[in-house]
mmJSON file of the N, C-alpha and C atoms, coordinates in Angstrom:
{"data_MODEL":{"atom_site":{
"group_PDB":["ATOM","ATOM","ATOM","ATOM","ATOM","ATOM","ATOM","ATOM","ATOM","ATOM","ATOM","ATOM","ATOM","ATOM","ATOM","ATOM","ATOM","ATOM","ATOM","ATOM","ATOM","ATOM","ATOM","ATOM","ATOM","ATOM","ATOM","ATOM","ATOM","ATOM","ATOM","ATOM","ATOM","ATOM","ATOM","ATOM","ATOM","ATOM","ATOM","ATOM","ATOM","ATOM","ATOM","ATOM","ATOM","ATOM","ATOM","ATOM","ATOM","ATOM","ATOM","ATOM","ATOM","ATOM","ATOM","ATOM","ATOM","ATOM","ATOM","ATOM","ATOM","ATOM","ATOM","ATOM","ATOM","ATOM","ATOM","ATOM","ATOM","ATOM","ATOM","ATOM","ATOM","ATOM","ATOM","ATOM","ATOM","ATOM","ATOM","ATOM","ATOM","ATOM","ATOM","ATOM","ATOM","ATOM","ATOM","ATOM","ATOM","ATOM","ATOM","ATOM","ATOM","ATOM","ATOM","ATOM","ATOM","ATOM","ATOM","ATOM","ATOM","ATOM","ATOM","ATOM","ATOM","ATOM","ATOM","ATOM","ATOM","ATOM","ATOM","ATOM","ATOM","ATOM","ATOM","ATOM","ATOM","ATOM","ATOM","ATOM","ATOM","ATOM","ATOM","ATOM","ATOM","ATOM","ATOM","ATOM","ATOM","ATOM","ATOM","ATOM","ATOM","ATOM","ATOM","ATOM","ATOM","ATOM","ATOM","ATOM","ATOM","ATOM","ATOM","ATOM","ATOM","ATOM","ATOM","ATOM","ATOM","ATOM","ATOM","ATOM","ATOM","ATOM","ATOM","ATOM","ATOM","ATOM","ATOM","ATOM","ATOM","ATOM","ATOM","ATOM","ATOM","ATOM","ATOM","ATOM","ATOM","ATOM","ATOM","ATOM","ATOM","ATOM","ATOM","ATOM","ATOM","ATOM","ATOM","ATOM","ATOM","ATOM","ATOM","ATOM","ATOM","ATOM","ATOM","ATOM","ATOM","ATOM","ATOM","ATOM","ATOM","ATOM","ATOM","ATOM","ATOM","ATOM","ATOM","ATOM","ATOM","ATOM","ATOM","ATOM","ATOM","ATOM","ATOM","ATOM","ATOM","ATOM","ATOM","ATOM","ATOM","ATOM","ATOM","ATOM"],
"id":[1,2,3,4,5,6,7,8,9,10,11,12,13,14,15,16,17,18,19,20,21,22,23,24,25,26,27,28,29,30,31,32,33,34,35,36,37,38,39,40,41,42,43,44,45,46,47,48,49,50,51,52,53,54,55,56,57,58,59,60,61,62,63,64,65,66,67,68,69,70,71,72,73,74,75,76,77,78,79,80,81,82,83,84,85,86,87,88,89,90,91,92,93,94,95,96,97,98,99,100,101,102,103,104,105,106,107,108,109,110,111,112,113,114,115,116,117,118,119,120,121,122,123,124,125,126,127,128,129,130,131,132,133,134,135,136,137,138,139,140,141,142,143,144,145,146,147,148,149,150,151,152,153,154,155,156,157,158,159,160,161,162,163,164,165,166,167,168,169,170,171,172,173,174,175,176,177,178,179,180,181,182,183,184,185,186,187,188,189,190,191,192,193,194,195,196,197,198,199,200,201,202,203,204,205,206,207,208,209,210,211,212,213,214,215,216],
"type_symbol":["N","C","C","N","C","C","N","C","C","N","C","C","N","C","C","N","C","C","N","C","C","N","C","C","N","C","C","N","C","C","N","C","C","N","C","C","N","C","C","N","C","C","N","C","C","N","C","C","N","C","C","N","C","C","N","C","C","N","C","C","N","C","C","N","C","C","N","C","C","N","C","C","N","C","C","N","C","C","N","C","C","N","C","C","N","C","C","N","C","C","N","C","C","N","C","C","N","C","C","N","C","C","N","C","C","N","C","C","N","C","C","N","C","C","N","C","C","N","C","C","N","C","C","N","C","C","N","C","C","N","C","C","N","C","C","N","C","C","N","C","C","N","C","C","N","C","C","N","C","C","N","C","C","N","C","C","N","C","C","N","C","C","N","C","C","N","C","C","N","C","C","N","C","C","N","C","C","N","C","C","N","C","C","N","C","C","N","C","C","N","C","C","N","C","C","N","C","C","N","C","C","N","C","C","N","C","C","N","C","C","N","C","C","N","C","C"],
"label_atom_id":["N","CA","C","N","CA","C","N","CA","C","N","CA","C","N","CA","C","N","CA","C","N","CA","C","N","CA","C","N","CA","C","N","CA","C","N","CA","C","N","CA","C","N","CA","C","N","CA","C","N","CA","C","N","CA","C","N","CA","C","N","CA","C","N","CA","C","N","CA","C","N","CA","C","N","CA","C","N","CA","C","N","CA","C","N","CA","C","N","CA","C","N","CA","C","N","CA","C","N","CA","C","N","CA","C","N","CA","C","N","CA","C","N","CA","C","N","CA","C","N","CA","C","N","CA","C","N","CA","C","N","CA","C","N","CA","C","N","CA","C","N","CA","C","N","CA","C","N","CA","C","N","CA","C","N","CA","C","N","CA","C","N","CA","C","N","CA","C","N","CA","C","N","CA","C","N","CA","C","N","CA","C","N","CA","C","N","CA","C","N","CA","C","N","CA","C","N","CA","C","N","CA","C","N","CA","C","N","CA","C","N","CA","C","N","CA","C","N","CA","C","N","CA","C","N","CA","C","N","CA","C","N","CA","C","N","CA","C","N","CA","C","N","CA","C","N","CA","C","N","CA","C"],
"label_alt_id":[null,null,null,null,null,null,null,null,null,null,null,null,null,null,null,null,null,null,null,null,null,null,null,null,null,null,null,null,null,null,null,null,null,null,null,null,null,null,null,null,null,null,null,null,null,null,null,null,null,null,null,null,null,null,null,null,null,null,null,null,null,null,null,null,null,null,null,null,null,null,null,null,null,null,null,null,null,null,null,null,null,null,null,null,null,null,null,null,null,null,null,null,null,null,null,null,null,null,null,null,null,null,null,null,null,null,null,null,null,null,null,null,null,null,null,null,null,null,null,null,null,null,null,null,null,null,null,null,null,null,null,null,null,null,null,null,null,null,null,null,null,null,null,null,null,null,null,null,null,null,null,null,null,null,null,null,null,null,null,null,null,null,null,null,null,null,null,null,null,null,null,null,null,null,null,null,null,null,null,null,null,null,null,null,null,null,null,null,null,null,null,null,null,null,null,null,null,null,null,null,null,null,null,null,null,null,null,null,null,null,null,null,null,null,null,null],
"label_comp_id":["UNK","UNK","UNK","UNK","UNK","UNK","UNK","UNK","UNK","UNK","UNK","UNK","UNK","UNK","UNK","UNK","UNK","UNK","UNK","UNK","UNK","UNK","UNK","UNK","UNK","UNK","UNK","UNK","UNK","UNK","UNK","UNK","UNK","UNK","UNK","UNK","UNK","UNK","UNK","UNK","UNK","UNK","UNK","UNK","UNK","UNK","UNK","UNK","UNK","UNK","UNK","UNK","UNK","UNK","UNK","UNK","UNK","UNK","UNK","UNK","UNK","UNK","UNK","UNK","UNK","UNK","UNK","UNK","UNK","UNK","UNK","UNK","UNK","UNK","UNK","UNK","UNK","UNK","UNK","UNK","UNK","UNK","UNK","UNK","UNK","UNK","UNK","UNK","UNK","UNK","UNK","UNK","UNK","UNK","UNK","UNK","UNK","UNK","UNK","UNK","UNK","UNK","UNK","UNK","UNK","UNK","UNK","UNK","UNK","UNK","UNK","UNK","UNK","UNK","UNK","UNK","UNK","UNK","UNK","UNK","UNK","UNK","UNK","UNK","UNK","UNK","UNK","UNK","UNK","UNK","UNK","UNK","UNK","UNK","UNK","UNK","UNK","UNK","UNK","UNK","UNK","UNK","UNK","UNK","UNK","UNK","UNK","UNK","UNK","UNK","UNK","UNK","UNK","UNK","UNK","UNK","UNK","UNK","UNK","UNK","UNK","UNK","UNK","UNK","UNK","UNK","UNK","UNK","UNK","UNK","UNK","UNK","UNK","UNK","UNK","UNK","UNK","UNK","UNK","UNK","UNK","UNK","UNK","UNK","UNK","UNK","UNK","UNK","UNK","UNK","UNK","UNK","UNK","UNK","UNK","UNK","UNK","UNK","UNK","UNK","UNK","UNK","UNK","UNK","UNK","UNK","UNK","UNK","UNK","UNK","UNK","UNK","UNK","UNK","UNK","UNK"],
"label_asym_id":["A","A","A","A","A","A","A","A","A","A","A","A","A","A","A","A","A","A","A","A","A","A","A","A","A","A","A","A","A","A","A","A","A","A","A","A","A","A","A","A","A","A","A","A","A","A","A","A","A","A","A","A","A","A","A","A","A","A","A","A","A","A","A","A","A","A","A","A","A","A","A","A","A","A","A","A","A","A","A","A","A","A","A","A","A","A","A","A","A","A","A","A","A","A","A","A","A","A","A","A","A","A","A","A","A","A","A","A","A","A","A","A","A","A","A","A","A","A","A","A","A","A","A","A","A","A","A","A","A","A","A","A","A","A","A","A","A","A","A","A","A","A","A","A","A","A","A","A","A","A","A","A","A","A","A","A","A","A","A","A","A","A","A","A","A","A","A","A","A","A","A","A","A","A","A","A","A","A","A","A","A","A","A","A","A","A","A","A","A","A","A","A","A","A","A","A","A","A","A","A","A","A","A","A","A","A","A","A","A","A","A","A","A","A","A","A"],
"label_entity_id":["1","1","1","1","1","1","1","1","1","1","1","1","1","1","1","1","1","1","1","1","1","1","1","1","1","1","1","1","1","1","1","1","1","1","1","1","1","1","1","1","1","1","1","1","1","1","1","1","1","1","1","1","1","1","1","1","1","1","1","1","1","1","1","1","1","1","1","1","1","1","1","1","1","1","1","1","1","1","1","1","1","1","1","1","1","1","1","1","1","1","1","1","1","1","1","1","1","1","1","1","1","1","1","1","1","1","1","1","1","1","1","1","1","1","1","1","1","1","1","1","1","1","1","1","1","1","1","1","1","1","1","1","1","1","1","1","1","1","1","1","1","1","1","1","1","1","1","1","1","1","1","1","1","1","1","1","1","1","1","1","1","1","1","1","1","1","1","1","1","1","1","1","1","1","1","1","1","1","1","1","1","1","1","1","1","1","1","1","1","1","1","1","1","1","1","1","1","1","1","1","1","1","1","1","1","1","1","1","1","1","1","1","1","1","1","1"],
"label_seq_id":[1,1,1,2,2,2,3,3,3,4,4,4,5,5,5,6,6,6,7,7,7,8,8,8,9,9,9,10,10,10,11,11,11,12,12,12,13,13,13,14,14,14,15,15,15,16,16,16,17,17,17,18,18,18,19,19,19,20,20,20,21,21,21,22,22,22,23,23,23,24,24,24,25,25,25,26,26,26,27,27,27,28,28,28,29,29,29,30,30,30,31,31,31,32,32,32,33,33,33,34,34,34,35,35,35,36,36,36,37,37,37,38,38,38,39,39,39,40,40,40,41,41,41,42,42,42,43,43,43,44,44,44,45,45,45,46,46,46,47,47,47,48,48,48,49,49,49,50,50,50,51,51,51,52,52,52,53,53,53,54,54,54,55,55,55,56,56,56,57,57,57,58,58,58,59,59,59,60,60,60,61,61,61,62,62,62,63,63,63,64,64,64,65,65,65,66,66,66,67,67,67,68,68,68,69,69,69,70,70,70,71,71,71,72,72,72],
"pdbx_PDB_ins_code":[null,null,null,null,null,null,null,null,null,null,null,null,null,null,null,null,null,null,null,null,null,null,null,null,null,null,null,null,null,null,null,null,null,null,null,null,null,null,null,null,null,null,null,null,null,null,null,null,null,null,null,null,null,null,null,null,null,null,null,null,null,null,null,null,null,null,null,null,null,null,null,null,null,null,null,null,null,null,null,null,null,null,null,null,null,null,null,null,null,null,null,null,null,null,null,null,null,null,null,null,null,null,null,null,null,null,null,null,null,null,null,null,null,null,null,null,null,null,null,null,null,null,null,null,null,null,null,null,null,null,null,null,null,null,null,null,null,null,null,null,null,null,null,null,null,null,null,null,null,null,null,null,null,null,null,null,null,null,null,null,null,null,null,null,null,null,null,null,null,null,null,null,null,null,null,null,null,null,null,null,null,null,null,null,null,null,null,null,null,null,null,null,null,null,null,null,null,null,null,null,null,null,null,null,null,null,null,null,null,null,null,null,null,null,null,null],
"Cartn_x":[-16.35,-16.29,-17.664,-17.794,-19.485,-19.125,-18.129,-18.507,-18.735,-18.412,-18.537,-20.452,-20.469,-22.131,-23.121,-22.847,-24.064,-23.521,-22.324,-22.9,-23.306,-23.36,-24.107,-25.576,-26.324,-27.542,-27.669,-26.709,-27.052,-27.174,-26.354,-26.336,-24.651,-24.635,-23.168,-22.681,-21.775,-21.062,-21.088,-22.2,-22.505,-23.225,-23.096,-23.698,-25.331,-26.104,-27.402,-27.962,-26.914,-27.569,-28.08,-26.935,-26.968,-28.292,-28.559,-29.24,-30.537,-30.649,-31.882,-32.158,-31.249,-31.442,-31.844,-31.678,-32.083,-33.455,-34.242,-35.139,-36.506,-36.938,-37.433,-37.467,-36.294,-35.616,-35.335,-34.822,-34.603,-35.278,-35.257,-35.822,-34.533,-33.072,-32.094,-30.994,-30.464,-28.859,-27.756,-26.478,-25.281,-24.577,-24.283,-23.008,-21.67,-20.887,-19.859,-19.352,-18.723,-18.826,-18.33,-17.606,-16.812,-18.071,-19.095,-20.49,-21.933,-20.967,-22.211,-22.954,-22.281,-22.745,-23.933,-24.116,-24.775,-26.408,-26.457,-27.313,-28.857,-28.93,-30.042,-30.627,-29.548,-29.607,-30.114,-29.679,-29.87,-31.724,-31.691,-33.125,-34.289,-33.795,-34.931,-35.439,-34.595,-34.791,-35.88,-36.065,-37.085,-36.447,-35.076,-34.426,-33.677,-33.595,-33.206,-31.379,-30.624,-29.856,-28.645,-27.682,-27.343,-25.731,-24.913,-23.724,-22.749,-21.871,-21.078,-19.71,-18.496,-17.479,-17.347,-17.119,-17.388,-15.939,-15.072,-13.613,-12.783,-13.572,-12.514,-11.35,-10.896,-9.636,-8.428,-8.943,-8.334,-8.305,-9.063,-8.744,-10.109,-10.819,-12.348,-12.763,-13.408,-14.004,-14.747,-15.025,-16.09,-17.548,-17.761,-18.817,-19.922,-19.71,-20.484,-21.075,-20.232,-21.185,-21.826,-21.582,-22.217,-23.634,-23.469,-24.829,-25.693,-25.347,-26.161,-26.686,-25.682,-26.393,-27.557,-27.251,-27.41,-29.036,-29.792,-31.044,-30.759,-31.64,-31.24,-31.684],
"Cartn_y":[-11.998,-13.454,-14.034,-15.422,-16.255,-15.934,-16.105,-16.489,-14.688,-14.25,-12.238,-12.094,-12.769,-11.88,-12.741,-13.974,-15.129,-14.761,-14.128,-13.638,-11.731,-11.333,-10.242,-10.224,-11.562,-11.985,-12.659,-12.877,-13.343,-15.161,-15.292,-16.897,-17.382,-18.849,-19.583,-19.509,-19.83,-20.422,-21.334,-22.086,-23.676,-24.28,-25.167,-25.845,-25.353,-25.943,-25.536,-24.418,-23.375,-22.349,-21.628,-22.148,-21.933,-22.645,-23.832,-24.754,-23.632,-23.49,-22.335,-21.463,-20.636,-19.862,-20.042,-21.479,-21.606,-22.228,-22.809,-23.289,-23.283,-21.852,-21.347,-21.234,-21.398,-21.933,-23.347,-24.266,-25.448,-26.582,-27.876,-29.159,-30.079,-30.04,-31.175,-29.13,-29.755,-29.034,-30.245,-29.893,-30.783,-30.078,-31.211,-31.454,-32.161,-31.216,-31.836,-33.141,-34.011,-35.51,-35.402,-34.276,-33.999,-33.153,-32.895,-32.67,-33.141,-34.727,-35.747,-35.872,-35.571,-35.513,-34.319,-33.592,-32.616,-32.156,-33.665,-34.121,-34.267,-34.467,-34.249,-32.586,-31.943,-30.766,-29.603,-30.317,-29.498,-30.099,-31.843,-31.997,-31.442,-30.811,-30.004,-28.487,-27.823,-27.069,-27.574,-28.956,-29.179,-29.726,-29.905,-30.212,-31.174,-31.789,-33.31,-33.226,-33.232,-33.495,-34.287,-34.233,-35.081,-34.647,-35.687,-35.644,-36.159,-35.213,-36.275,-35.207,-35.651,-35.402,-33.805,-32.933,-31.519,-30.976,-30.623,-29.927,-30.793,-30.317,-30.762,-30.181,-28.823,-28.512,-29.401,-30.024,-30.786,-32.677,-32.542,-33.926,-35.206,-34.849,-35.059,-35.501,-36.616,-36.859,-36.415,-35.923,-34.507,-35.226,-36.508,-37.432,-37.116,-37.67,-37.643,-36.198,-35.24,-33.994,-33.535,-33.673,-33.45,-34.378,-35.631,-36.316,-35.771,-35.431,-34.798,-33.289,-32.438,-31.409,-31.422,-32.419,-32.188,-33.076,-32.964,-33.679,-34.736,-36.672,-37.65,-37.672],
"Cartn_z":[17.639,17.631,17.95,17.521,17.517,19.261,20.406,21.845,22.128,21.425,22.19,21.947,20.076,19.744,21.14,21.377,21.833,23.746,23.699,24.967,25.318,24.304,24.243,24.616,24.115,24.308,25.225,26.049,27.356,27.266,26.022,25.848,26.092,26.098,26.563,24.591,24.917,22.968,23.057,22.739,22.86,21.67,21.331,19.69,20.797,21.982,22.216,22.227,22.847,22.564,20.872,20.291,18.778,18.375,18.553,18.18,18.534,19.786,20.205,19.123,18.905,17.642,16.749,16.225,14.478,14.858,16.117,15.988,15.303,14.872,13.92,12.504,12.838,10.716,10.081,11.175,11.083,11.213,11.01,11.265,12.222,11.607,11.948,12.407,13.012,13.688,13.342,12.916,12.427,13.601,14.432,15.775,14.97,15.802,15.739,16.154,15.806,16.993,18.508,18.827,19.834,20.881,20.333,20.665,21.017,20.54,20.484,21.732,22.861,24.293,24.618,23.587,24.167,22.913,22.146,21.405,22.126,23.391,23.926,24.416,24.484,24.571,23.511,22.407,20.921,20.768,20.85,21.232,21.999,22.969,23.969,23.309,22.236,21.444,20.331,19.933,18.987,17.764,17.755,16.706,16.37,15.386,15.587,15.4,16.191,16.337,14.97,14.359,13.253,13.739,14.259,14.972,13.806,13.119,11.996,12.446,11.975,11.726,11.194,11.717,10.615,10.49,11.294,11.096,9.863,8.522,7.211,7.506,8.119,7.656,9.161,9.827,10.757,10.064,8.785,8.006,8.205,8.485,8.667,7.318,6.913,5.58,5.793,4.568,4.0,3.926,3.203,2.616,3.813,5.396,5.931,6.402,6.045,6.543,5.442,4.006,2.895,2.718,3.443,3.371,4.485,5.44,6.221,5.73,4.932,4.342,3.255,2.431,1.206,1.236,0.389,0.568,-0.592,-0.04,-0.354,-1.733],
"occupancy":[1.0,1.0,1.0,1.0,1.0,1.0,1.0,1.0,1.0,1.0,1.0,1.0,1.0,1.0,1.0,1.0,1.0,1.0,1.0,1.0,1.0,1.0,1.0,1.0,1.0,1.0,1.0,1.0,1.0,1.0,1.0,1.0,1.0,1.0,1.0,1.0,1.0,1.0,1.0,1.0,1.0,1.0,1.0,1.0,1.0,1.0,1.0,1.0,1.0,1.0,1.0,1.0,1.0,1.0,1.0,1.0,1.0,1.0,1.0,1.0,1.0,1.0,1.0,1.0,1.0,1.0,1.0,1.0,1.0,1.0,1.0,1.0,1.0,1.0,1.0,1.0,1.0,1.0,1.0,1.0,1.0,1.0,1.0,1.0,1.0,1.0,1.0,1.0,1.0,1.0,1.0,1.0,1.0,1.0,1.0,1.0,1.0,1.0,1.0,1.0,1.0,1.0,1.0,1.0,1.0,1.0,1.0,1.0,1.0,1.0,1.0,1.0,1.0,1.0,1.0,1.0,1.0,1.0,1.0,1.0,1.0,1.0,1.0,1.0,1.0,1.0,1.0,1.0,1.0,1.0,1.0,1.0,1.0,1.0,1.0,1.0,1.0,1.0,1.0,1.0,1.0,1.0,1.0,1.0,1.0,1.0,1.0,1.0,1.0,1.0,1.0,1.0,1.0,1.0,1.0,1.0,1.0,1.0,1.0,1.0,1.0,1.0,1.0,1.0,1.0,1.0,1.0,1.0,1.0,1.0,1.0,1.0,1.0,1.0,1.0,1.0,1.0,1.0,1.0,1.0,1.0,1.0,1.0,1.0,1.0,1.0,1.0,1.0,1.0,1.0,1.0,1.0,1.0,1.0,1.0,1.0,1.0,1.0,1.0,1.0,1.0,1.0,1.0,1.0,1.0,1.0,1.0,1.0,1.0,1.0,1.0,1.0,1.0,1.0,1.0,1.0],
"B_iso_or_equiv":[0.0,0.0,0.0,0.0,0.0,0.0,0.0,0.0,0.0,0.0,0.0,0.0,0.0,0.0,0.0,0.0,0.0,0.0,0.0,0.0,0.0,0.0,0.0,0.0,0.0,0.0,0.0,0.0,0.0,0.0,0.0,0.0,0.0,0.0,0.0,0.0,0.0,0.0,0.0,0.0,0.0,0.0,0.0,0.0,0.0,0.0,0.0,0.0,0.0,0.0,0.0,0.0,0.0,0.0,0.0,0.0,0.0,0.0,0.0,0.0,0.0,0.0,0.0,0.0,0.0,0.0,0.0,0.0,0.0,0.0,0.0,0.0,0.0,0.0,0.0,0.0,0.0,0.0,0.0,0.0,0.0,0.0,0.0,0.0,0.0,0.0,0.0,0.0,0.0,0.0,0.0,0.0,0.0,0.0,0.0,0.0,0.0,0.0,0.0,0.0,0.0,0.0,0.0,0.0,0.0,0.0,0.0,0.0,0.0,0.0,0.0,0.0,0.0,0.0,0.0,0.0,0.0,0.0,0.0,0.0,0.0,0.0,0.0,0.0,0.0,0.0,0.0,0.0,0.0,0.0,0.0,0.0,0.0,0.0,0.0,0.0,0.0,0.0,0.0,0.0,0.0,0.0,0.0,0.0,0.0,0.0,0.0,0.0,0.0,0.0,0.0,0.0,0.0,0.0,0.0,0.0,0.0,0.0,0.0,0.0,0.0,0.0,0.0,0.0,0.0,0.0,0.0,0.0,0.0,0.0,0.0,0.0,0.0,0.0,0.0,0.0,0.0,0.0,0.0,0.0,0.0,0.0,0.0,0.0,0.0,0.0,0.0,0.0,0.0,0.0,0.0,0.0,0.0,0.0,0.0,0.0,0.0,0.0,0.0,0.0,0.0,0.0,0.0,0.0,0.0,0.0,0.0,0.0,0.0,0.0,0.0,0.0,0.0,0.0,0.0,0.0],
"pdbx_formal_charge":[null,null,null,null,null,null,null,null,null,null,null,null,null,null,null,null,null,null,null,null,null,null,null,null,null,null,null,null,null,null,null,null,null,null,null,null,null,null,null,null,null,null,null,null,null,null,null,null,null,null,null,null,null,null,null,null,null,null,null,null,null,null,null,null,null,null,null,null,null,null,null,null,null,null,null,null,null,null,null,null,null,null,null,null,null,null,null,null,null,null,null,null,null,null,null,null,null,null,null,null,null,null,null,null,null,null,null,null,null,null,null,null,null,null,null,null,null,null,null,null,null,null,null,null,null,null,null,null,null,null,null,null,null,null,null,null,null,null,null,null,null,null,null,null,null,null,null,null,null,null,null,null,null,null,null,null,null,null,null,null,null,null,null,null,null,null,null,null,null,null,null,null,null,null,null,null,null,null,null,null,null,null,null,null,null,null,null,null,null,null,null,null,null,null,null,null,null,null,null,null,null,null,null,null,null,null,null,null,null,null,null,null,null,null,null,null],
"auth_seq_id":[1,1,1,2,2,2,3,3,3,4,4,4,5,5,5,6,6,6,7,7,7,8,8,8,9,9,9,10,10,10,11,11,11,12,12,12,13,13,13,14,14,14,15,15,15,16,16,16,17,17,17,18,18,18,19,19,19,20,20,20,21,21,21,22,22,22,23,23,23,24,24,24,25,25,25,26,26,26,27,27,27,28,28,28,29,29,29,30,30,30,31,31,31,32,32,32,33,33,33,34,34,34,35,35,35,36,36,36,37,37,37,38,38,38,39,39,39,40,40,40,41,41,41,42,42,42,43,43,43,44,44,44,45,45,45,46,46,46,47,47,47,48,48,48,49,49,49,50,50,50,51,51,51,52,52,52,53,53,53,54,54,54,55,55,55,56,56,56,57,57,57,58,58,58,59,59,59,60,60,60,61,61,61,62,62,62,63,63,63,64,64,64,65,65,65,66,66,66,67,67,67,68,68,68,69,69,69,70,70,70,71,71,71,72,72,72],
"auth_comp_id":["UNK","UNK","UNK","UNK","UNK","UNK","UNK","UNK","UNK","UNK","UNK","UNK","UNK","UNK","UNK","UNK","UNK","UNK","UNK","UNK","UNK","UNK","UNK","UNK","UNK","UNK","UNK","UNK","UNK","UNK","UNK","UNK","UNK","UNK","UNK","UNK","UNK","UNK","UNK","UNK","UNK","UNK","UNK","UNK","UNK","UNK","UNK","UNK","UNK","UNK","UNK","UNK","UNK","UNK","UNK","UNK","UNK","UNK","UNK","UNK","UNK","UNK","UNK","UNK","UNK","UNK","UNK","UNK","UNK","UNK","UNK","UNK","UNK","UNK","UNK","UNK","UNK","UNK","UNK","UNK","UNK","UNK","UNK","UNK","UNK","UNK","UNK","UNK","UNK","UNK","UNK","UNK","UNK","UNK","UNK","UNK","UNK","UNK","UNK","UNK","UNK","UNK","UNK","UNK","UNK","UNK","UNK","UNK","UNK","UNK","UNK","UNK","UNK","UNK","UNK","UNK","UNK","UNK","UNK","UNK","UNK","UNK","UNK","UNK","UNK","UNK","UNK","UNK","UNK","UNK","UNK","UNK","UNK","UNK","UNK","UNK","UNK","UNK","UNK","UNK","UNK","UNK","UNK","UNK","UNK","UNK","UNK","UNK","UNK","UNK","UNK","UNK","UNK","UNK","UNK","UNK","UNK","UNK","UNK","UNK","UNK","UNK","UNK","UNK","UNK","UNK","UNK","UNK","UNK","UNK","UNK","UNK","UNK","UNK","UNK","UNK","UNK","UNK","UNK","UNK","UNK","UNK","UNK","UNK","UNK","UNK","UNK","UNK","UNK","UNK","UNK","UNK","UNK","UNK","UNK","UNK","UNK","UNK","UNK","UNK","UNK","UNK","UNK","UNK","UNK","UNK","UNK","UNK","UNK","UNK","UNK","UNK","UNK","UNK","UNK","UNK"],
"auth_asym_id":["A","A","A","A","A","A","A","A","A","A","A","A","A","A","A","A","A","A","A","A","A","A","A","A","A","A","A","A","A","A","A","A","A","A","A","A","A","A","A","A","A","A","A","A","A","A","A","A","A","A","A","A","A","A","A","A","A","A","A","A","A","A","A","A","A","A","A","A","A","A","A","A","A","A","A","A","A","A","A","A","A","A","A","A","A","A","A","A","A","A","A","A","A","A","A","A","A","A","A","A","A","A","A","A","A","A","A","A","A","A","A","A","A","A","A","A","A","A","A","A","A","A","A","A","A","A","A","A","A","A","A","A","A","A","A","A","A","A","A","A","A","A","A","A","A","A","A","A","A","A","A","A","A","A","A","A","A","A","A","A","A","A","A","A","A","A","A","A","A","A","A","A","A","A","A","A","A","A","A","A","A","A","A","A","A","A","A","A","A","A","A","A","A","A","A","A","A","A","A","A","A","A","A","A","A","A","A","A","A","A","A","A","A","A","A","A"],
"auth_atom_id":["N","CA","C","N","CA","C","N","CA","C","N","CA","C","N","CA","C","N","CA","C","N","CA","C","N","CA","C","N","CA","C","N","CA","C","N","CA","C","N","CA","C","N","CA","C","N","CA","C","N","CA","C","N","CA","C","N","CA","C","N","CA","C","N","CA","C","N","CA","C","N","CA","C","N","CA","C","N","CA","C","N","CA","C","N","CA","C","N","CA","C","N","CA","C","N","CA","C","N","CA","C","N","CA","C","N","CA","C","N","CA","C","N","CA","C","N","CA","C","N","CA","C","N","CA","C","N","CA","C","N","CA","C","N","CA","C","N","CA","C","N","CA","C","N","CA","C","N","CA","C","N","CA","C","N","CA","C","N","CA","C","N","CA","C","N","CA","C","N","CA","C","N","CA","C","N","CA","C","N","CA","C","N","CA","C","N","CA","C","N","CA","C","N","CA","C","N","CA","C","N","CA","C","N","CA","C","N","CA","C","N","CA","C","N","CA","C","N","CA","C","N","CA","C","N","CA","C","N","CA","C","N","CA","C","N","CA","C","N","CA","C","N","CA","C","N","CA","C","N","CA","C"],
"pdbx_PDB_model_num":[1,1,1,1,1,1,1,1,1,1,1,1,1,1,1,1,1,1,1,1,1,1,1,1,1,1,1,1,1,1,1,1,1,1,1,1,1,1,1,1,1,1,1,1,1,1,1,1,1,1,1,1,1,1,1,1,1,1,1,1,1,1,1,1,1,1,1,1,1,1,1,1,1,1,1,1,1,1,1,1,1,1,1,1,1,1,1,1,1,1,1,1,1,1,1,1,1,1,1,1,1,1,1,1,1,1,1,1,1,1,1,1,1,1,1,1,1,1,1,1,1,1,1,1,1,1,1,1,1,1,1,1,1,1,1,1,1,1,1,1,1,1,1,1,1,1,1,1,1,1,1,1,1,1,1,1,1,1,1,1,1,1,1,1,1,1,1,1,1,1,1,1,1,1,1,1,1,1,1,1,1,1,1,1,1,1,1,1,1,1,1,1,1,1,1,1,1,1,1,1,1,1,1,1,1,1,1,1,1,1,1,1,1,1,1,1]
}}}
């Protein structure tokens, strides 16, 4: 499971610690909205934060996480 590998490495299962990870690969990290609280956190990693709606299969419009993926 994502919480078994990220504490193998001695990390929490947290959108920041994740966020840590991609910092090298990324510019923006996509939060969940239920995550939005922890948007300054994903920031201290270097990464700009982009908080939209993501659990489609819980009934989430899709639009806003596709505009955040997709380039304008």
């Amino acid at each position: 499971s994502r919480a078994a590998l990220l504490a193998a490495r001695g990390l929490a299962a947290d959108a920041p610690a994740v966020a840590g990870l991609y910092r090298d690969f990324c510019r923006r990290f996509v939060l969940d909205q239920a995550d939005a609280d922890r948007a300054d956190d994903v920031r201290r990693h270097g990464l700009e934060p982009v908080v939209v709606p993501t659990l489609l299969h819980r009934g989430a419009d899709p639009g806003p996480l596709l505009r955040a993926l997709l380039p304008g």
